[in-house]
LOLUMDO-42554 format. One record per residue (C-alpha): residue in three letters; residue number from 1; x, y, z. Coordinates in steps of 0.02 Angstrom, whole numbers. Each point is the difference from the previous one (the first is absolute). Layout:
BEGIN
+-----+-----+--------+--------+--------+
:   r :   k :      x :      y :      z :
+-----+-----+--------+--------+--------+
: ALA : NUM :      X :      Y :      Z :
...
+-----+-----+--------+--------+--------+
END
This chain:
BEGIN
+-----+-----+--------+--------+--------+
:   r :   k :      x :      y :      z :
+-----+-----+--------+--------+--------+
: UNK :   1 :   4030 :   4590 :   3948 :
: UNK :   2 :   -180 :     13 :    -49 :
: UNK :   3 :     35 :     65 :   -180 :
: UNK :   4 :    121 :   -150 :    -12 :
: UNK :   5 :   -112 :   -128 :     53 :
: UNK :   6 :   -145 :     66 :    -83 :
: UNK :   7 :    106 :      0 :   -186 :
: UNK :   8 :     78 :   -193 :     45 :
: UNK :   9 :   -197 :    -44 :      8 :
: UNK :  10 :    -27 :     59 :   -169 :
: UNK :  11 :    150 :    -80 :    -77 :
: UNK :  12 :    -51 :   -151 :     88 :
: UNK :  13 :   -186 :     22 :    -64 :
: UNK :  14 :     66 :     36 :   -172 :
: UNK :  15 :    118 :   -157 :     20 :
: UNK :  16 :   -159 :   -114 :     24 :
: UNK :  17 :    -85 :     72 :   -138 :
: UNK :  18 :    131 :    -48 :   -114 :
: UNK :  19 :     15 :   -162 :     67 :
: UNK :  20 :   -192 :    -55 :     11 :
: UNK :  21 :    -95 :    130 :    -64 :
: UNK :  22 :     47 :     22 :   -184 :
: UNK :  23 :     29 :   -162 :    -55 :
: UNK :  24 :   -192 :    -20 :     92 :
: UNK :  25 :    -70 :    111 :   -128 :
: UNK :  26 :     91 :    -72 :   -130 :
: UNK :  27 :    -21 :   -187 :     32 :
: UNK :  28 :   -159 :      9 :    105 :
: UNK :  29 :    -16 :   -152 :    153 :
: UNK :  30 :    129 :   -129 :    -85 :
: UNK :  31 :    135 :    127 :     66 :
: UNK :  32 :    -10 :    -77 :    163 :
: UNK :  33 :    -26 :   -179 :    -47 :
: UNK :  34 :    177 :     16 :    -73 :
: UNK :  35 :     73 :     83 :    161 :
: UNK :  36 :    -19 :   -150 :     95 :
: UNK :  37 :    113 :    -91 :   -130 :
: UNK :  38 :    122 :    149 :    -15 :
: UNK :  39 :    132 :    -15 :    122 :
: UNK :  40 :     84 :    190 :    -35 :
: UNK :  41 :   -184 :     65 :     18 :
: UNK :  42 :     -1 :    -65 :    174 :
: UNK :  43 :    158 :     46 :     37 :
: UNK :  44 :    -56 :    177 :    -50 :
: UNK :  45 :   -161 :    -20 :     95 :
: UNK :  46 :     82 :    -36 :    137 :
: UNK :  47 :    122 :    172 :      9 :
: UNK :  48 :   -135 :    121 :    -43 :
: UNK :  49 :    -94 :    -75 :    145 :
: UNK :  50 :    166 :     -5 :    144 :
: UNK :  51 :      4 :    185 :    -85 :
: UNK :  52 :   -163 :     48 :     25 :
: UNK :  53 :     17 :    -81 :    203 :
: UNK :  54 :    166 :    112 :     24 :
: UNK :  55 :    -78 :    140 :    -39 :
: UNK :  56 :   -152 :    -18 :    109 :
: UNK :  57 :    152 :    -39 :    118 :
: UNK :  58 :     98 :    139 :    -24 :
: UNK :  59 :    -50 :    124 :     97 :
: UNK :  60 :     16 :    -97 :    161 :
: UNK :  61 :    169 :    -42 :    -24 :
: UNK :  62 :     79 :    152 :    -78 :
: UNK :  63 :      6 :    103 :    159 :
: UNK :  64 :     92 :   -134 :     76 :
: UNK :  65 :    128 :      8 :   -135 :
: UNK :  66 :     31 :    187 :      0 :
: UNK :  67 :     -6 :     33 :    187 :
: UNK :  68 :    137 :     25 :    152 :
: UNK :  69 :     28 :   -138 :     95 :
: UNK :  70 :   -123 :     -7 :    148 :
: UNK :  71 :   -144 :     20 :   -114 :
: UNK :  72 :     66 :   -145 :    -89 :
: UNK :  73 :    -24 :    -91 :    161 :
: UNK :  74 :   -175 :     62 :     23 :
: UNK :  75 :    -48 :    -70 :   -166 :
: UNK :  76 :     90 :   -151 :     36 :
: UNK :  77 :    -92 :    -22 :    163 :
: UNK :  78 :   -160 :     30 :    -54 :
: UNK :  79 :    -18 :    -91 :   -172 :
: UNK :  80 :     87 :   -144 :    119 :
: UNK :  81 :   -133 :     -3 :    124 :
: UNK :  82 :    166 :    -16 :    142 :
: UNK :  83 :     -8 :    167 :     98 :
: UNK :  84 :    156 :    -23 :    117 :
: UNK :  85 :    170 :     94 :     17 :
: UNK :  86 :    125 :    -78 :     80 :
+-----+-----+--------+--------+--------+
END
């Protein structure tokens, strides 16, 4: 789990390198005067950073995901805050 969150982190880094980065050292500050005019920049913006929060994510919901049933419950229960079996 580590090794794949640890290589999505560096496609995602590379990602926002390509995205603001280069065309930074290419165009210099004017690269983000135009992103506030560029509607598919924003739109990109805005992936690479709900990306970059499920990955920081991740890791407390993936056990969740891959466990039996009463641990699912415990998860449930305690990202919930509502501690109570019925």
């Amino acid at each position: 789990m580590l090794i794949l969150l640890t290589l999505a982190a560096l496609f995602l880094a590379f990602a926002v390198f390509c995205m603001f980065g280069l065309p930074y050292m290419l165009m210099g500050p004017r690269m983000f005067d135009q992103l506030a005019e560029r509607r598919d920049q924003q739109v990109m913006a805005g992936a690479l950073l709900a990306a970059a929060i499920s990955l920081v994510l991740a890791p407390f919901f993936v056990p969740g995901l891959i466990s039996d049933g009463s641990r699912v419950q415990v998860m449930a229960e305690t990202l919930t805050g509502f501690i109570g079996r019925a």
